[in-house]
DOKETI-553147 format. One record per residue (C-alpha): x, z, y; residue number from 1; residue in three letters. Coordinates in Angstrom, 1 decimal, padded with zeros to 4 digits. Each point is the difference from the previous one (the first is absolute). Layout:
REM residues N
<site x="X" z="Z" y="Y" n="NUM" res="ALA"/>
...
REM end
This chain:
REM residues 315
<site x="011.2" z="-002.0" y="022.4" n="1" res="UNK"/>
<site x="001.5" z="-001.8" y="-002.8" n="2" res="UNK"/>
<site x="-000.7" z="-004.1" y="-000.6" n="3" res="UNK"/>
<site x="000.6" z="000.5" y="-003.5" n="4" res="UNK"/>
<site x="-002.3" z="-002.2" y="-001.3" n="5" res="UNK"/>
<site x="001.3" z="-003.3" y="001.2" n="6" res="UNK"/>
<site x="002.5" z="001.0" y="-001.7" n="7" res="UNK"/>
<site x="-000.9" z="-000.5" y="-003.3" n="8" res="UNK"/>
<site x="000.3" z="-003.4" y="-001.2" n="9" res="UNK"/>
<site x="-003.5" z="-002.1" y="-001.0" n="10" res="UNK"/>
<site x="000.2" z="000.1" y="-003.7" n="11" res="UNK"/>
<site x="000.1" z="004.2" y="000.7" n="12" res="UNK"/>
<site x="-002.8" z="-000.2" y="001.8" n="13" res="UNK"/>
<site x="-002.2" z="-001.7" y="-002.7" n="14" res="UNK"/>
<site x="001.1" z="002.2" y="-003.0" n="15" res="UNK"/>
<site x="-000.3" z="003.6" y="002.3" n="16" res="UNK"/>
<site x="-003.7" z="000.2" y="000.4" n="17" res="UNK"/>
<site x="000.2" z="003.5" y="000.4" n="18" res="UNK"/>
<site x="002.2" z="000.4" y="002.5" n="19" res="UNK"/>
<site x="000.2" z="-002.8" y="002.3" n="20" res="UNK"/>
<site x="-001.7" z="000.0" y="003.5" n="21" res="UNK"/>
<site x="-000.1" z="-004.0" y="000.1" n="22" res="UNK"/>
<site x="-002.6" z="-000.1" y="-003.1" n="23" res="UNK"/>
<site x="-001.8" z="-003.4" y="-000.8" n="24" res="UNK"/>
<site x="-002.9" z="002.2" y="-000.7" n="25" res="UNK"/>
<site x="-003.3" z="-001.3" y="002.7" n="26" res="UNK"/>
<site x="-001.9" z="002.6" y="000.1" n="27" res="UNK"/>
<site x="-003.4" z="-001.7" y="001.7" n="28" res="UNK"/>
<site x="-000.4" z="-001.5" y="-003.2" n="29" res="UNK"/>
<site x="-002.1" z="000.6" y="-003.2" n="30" res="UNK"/>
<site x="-001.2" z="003.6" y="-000.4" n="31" res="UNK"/>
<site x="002.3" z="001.5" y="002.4" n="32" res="UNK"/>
<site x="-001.4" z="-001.7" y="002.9" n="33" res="UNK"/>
<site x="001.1" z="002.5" y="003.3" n="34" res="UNK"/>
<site x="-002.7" z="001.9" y="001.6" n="35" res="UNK"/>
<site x="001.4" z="000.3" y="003.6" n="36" res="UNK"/>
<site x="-003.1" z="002.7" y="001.1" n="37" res="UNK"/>
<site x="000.5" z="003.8" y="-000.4" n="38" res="UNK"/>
<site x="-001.8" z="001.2" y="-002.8" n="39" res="UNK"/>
<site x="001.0" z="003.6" y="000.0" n="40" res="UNK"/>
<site x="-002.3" z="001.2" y="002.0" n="41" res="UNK"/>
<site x="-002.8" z="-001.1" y="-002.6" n="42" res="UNK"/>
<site x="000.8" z="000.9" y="-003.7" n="43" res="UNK"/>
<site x="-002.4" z="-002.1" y="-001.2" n="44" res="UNK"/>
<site x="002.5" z="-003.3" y="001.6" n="45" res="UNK"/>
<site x="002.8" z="000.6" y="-002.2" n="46" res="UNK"/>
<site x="000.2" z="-002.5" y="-002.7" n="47" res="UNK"/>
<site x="002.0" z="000.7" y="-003.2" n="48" res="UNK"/>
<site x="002.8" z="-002.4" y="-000.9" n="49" res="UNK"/>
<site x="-000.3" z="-001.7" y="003.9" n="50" res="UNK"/>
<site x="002.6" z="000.3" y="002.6" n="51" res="UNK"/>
<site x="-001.7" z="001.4" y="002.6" n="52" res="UNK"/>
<site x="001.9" z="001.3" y="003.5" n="53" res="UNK"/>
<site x="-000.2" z="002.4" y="003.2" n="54" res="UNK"/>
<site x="001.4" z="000.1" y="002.9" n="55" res="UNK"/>
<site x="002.1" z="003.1" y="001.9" n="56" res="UNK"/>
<site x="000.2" z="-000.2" y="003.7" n="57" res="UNK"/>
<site x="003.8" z="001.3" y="001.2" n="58" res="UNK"/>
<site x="001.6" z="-000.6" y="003.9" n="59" res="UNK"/>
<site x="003.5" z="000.1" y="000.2" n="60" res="UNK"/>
<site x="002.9" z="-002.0" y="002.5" n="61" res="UNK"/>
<site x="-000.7" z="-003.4" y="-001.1" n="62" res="UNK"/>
<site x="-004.3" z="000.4" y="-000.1" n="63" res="UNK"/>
<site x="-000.2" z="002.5" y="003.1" n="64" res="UNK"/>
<site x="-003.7" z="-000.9" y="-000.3" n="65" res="UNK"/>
<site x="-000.9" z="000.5" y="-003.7" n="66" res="UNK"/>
<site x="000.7" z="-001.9" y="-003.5" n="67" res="UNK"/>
<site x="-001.9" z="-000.3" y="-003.1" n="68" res="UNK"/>
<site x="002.3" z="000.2" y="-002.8" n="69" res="UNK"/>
<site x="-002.3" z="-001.6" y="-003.1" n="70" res="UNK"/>
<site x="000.5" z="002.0" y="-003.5" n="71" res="UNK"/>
<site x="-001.5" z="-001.8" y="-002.8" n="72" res="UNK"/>
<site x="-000.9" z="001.7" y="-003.9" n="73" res="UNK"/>
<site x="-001.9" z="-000.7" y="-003.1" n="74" res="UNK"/>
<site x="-001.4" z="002.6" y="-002.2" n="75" res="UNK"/>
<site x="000.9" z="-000.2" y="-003.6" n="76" res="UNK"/>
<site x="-002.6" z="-001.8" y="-002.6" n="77" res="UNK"/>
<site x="-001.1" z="003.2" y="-001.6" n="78" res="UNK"/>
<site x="-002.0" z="002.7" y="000.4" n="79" res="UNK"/>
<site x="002.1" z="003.0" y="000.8" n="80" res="UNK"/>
<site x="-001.1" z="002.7" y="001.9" n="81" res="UNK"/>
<site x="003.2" z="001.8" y="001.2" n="82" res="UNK"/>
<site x="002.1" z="-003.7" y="000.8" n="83" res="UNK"/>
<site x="003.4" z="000.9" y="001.0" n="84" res="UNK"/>
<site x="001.9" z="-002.4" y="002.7" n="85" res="UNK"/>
<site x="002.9" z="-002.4" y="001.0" n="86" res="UNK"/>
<site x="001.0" z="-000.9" y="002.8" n="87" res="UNK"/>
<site x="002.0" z="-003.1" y="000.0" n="88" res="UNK"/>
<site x="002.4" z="-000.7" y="002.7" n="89" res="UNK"/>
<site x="001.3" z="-003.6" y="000.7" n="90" res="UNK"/>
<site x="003.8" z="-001.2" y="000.4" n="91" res="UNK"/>
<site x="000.5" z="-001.4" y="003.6" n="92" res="UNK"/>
<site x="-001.6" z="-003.1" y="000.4" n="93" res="UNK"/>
<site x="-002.6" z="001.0" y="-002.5" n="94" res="UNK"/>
<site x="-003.6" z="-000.5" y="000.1" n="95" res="UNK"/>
<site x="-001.9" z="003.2" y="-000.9" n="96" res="UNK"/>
<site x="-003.2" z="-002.1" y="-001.3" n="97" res="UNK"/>
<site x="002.0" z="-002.4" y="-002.5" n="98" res="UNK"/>
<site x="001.8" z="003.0" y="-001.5" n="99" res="UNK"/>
<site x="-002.6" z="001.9" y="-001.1" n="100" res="UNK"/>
<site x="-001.5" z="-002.0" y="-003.0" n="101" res="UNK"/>
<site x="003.9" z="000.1" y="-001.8" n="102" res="UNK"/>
<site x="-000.6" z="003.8" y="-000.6" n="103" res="UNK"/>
<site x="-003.3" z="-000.9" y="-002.2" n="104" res="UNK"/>
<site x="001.9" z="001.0" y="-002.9" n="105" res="UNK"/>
<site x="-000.4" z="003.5" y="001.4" n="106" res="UNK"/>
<site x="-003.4" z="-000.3" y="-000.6" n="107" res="UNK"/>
<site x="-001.4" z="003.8" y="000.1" n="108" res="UNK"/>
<site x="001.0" z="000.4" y="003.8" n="109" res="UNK"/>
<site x="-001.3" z="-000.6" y="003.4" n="110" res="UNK"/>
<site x="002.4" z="-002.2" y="001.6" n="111" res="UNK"/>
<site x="000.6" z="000.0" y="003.4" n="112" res="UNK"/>
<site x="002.0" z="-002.3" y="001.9" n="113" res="UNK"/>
<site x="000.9" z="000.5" y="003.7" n="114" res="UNK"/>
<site x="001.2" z="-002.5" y="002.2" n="115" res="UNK"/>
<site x="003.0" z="000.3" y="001.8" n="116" res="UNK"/>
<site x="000.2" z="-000.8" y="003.9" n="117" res="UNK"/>
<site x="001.9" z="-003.2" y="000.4" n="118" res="UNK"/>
<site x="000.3" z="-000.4" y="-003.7" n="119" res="UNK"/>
<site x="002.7" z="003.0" y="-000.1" n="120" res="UNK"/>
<site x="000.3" z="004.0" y="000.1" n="121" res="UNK"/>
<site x="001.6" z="001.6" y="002.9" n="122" res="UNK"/>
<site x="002.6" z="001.7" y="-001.4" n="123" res="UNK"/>
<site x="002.3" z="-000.1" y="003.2" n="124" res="UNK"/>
<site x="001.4" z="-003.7" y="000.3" n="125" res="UNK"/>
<site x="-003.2" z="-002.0" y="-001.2" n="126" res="UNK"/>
<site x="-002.0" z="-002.4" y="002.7" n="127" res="UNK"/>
<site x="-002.6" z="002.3" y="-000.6" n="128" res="UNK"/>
<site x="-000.2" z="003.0" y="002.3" n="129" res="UNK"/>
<site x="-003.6" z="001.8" y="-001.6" n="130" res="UNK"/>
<site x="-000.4" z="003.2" y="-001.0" n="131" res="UNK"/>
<site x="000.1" z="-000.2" y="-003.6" n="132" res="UNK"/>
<site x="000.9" z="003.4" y="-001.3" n="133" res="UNK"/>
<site x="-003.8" z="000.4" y="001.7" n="134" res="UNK"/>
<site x="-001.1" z="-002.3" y="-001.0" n="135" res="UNK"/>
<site x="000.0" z="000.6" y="-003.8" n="136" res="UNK"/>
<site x="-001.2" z="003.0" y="000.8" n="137" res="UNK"/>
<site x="-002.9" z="-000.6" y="001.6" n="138" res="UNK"/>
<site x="-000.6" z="-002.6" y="-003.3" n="139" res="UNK"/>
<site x="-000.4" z="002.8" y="-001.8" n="140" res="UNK"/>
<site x="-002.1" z="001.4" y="002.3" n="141" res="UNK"/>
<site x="-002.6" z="-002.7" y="-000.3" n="142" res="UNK"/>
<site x="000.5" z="000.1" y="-003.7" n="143" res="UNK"/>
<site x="-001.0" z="003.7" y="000.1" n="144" res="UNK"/>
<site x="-004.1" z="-001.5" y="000.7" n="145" res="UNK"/>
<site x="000.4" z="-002.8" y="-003.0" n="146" res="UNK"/>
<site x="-002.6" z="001.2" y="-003.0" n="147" res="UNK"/>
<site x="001.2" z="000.5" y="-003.7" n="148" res="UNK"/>
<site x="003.6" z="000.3" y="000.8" n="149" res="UNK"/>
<site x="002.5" z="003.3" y="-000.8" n="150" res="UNK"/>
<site x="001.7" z="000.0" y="003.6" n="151" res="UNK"/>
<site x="003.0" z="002.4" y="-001.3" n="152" res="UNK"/>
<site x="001.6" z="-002.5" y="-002.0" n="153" res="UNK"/>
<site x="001.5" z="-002.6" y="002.4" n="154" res="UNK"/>
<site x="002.7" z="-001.9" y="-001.3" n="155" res="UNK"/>
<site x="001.9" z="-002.3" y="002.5" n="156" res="UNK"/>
<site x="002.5" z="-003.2" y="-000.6" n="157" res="UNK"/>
<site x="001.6" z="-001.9" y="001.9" n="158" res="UNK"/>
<site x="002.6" z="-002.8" y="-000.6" n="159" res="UNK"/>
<site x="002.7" z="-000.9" y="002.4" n="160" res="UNK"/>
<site x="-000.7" z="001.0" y="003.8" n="161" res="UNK"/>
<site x="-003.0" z="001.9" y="-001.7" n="162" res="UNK"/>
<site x="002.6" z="002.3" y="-002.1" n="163" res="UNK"/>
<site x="001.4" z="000.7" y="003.2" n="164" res="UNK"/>
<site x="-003.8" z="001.2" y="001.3" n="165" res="UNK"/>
<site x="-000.4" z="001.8" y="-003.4" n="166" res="UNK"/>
<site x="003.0" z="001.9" y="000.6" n="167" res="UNK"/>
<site x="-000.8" z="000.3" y="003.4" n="168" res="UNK"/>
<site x="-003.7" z="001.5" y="-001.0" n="169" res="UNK"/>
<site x="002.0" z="002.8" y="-002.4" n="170" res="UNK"/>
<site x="002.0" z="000.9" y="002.7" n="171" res="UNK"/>
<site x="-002.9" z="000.3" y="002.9" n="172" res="UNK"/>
<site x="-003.4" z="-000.1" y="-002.1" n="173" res="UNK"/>
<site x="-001.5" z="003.8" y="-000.4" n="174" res="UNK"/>
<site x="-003.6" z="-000.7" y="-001.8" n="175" res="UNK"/>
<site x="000.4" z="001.1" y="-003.5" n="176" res="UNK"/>
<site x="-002.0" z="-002.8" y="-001.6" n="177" res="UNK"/>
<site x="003.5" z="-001.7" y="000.1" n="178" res="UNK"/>
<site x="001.0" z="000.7" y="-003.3" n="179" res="UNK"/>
<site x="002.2" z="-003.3" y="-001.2" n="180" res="UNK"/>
<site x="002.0" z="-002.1" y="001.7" n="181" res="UNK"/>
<site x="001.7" z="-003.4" y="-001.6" n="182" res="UNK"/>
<site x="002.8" z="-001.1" y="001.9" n="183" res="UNK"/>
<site x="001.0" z="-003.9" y="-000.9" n="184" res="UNK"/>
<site x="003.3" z="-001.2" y="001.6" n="185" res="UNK"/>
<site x="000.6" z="001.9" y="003.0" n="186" res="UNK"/>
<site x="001.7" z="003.7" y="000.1" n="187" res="UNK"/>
<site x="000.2" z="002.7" y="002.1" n="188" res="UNK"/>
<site x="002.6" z="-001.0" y="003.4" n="189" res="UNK"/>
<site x="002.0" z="001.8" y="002.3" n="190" res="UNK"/>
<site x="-002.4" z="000.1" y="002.5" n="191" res="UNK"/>
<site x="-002.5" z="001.7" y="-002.1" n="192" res="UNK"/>
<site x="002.4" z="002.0" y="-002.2" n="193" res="UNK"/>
<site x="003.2" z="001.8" y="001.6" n="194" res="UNK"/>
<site x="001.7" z="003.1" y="000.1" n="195" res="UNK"/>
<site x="-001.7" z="001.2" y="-002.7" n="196" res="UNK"/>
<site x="-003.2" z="-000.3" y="001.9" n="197" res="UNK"/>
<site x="-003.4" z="-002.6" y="000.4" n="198" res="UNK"/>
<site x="-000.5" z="-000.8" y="002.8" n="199" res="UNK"/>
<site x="-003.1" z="-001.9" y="002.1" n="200" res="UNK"/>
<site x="-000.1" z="-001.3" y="003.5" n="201" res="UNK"/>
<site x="-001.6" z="001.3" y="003.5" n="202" res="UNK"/>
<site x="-000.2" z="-003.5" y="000.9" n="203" res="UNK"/>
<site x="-001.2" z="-002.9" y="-002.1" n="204" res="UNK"/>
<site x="000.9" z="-002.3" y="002.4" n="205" res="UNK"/>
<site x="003.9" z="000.9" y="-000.7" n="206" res="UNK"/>
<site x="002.0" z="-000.1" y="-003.1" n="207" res="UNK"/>
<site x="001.0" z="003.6" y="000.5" n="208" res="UNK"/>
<site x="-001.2" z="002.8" y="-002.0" n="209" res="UNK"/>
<site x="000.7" z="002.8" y="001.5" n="210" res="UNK"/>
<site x="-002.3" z="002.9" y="-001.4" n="211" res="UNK"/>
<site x="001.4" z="001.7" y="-003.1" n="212" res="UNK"/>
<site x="-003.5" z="-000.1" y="-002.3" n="213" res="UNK"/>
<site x="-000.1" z="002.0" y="-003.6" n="214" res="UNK"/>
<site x="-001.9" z="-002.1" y="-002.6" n="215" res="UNK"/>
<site x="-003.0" z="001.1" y="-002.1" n="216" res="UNK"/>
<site x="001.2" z="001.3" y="-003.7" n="217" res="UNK"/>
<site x="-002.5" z="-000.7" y="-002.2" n="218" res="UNK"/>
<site x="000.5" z="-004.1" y="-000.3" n="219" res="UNK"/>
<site x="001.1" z="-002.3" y="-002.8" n="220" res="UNK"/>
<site x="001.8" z="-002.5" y="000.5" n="221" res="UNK"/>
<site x="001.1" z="-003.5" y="-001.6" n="222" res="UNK"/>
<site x="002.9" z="-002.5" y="001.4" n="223" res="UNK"/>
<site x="001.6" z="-003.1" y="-000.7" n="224" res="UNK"/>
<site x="003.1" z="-001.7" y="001.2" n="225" res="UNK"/>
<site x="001.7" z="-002.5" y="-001.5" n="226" res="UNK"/>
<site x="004.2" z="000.2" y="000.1" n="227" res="UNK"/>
<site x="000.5" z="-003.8" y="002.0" n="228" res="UNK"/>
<site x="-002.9" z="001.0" y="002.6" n="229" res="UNK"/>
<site x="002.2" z="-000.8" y="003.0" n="230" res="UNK"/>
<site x="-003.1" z="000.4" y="002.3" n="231" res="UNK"/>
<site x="-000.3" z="003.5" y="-000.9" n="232" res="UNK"/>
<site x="003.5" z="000.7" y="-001.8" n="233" res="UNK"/>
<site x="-000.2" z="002.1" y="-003.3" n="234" res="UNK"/>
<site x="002.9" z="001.5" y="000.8" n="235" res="UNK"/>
<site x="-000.7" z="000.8" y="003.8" n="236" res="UNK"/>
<site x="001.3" z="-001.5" y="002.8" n="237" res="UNK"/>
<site x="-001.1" z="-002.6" y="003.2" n="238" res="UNK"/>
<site x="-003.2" z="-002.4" y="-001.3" n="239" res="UNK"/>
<site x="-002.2" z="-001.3" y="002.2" n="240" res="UNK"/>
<site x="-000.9" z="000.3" y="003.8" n="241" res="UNK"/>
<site x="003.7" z="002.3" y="-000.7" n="242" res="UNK"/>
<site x="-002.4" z="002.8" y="-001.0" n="243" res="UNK"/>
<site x="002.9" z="002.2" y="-002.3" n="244" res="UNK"/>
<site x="-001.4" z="000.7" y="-003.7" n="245" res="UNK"/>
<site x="001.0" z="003.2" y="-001.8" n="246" res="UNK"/>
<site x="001.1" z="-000.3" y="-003.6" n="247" res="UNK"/>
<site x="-003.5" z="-000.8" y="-002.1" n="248" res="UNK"/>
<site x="001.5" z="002.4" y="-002.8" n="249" res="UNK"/>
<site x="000.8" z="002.4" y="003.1" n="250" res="UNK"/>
<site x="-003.4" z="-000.5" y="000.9" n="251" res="UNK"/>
<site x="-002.0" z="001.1" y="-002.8" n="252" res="UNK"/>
<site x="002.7" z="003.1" y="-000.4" n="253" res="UNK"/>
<site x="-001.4" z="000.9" y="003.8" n="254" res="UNK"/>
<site x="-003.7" z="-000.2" y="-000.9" n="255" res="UNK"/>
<site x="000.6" z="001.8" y="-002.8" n="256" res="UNK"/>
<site x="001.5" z="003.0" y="001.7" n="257" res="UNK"/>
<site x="-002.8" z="-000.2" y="002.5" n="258" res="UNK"/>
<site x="-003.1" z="000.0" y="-003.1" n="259" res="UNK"/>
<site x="002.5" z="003.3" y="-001.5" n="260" res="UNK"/>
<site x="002.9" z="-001.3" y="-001.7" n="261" res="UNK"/>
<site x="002.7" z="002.1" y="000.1" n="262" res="UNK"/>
<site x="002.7" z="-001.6" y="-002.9" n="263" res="UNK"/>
<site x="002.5" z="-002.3" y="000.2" n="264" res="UNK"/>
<site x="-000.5" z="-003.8" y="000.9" n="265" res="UNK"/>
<site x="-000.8" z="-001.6" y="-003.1" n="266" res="UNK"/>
<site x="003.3" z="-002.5" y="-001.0" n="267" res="UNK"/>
<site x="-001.1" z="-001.8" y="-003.3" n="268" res="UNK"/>
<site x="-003.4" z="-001.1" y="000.4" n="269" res="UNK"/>
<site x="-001.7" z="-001.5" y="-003.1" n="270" res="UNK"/>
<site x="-000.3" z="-003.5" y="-000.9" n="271" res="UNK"/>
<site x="-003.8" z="-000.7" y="-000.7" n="272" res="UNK"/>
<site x="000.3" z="-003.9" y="000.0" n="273" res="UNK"/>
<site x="002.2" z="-002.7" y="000.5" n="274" res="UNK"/>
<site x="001.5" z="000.6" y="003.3" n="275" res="UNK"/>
<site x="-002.1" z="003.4" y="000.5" n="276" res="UNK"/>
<site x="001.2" z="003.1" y="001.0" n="277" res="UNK"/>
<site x="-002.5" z="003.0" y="000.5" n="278" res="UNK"/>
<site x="001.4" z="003.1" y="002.0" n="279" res="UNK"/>
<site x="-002.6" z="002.5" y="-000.5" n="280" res="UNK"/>
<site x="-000.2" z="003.7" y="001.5" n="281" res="UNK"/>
<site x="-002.4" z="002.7" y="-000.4" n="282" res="UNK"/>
<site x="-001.6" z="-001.8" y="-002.9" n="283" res="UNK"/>
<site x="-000.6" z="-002.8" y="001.5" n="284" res="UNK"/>
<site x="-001.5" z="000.8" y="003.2" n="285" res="UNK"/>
<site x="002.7" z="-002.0" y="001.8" n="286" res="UNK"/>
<site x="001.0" z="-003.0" y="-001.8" n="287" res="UNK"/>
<site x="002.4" z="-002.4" y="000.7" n="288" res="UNK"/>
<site x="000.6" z="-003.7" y="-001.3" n="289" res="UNK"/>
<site x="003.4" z="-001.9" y="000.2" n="290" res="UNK"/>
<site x="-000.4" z="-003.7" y="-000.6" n="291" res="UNK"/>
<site x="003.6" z="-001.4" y="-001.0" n="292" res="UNK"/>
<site x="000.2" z="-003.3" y="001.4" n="293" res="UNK"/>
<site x="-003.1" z="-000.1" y="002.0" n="294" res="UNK"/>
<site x="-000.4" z="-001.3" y="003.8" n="295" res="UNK"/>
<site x="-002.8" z="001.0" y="002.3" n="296" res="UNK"/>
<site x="-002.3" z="-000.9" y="-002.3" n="297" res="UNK"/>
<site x="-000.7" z="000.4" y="-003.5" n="298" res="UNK"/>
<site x="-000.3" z="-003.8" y="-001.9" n="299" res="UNK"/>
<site x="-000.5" z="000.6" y="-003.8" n="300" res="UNK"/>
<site x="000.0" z="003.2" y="000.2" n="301" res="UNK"/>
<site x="-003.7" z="000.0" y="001.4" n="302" res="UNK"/>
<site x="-001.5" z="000.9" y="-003.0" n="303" res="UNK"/>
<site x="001.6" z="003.3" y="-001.1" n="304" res="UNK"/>
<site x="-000.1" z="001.0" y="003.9" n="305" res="UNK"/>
<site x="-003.5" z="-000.5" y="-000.1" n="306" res="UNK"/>
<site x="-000.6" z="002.1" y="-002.8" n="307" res="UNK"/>
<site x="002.3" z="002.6" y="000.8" n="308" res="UNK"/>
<site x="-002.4" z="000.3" y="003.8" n="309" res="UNK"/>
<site x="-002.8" z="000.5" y="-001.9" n="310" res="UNK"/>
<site x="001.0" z="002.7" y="-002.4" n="311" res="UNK"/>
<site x="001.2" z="001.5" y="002.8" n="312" res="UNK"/>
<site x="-003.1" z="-000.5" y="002.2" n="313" res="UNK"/>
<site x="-002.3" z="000.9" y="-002.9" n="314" res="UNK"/>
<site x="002.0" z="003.5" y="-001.2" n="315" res="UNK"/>
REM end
């Protein structure tokens, strides 16, 4: 959907390890070399601290005649029994198997990293056509046969184009291992949102959604936007590929409704940091960030970002 990241300018890319889809990270090399077989099918080939991968066969418009869509994760280093998981989803352009070792500070997780279909999540106006909603869920699937793992605590982030897939997934995705959802620089738009309705599509192959959908209740959920984001305006309005963004305060007000809110839209939100404003409902089930002064990307403000995923994450 959304060719956010070459939007952010080099020295961005080199401080905001955590987010960034063009990582310098090479995964081949050292201890993380890439096992390309599938070892799920035998326990006994699943190597701590190793990014290992599978594959998911899906046909759709553009592979008539079957795709395998690669999905790469590393268990954590230690010995937990009941390993929660994240699922990391890329920006468009990204690469699913450099991403994944900039999330080692989250180190008591299975992370799982799909890859995207042409680099990108189909959304509506991406090059990529796939079925992606179905996808993730059939990752979750195949993470149902992994050993040692709690598979009802699923947290899912996605930066950029795959914000818009993690919104996308609250909207569409049933399972209730789906229990957090962190949303980095893409809201809600009018073609998901409107009317005071979700909304998903009959067609993946068109931009329209046209089938009223009623979210799951039970989620958290975590954004970020930054106020000069003109790929995704804070404020709401045309970004990129024209897709029309709803008000990111707007939008946490809406989620919160839909996980049981039923007050007023919270006006003065509290300064936690520099530059940070959190808008929290329901004691902080939904939480929303405002970065003053921030683009589509977060530059020194990393750090405390980072942090804040993890608490979040780790709660």
């Amino acid at each position: 959907m959304f060719n956010y990241e070459y939007l952010i300018n080099t020295k961005m890319k080199n401080l905001f390890f955590l987010f960034s889809t063009l990582s310098l990270i090479h995964c081949s090399s050292g201890k993380d070399t890439i096992i390309e077989s599938n070892p799920i099918s035998e326990n006994k080939n699943i190597v701590k601290g190793i990014i290992q991968s599978f594959e998911i066969n899906q046909t759709w418009s553009q592979n008539p005649n079957g795709y395998k869509r690669s999905v790469f994760f590393k268990y954590p280093e230690n010995d937990n029994n009941n390993i929660p998981i994240l699922i990391l989803l890329h920006g468009n352009g990204g690469n699913a198997k450099e991403i994944i070792n900039e999330y080692d500070h989250i180190d008591n997780h299975l992370i799982v990293s799909p890859q995207g279909y042409k680099k990108s999540w189909n959304i509506g106006r991406e090059t990529s056509k796939a079925p992606d909603v179905e996808f993730i869920n059939e990752v979750i699937e195949r993470l149902k046969t992994f050993k040692n793992i709690d598979i009802q605590d699923i947290s899912i982030i996605g930066y950029s184009n795959g914000s818009a897939l993690v919104n996308q997934l609250l909207i569409e995705l049933k399972t209730e291992s789906f229990k957090k959802a962190i949303c980095l620089f893409s809201q809600l738009n009018k073609l998901q949102y409107r009317d005071n309705e979700f909304w998903s599509r009959s067609n993946i192959n068109s931009d329209i959604h046209d089938i009223k959908t009623i979210p799951q209740n039970f989620r958290k959920i975590l954004s970020f936007s930054g106020t000069k984001d003109t790929t995704c305006p804070y404020y709401g309005g045309l970004g990129v590929f024209d897709y029309d963004f709803i008000n990111s305060e707007e939008v946490a007000f809406i989620w919160a409704k839909t996980m049981g809110y039923n007050s007023d839209r919270i006006k003065d939100p509290e300064q936690i940091f520099d530059n940070f404003f959190k808008f929290s409902y329901l004691n902080d089930r939904v939480i929303h960030y405002r970065l003053e002064g921030a683009r589509h990307g977060l530059d020194p403000r990393f750090e405390k970002v980072k942090n804040l995923v993890k608490a979040f994450i780790e709660n």
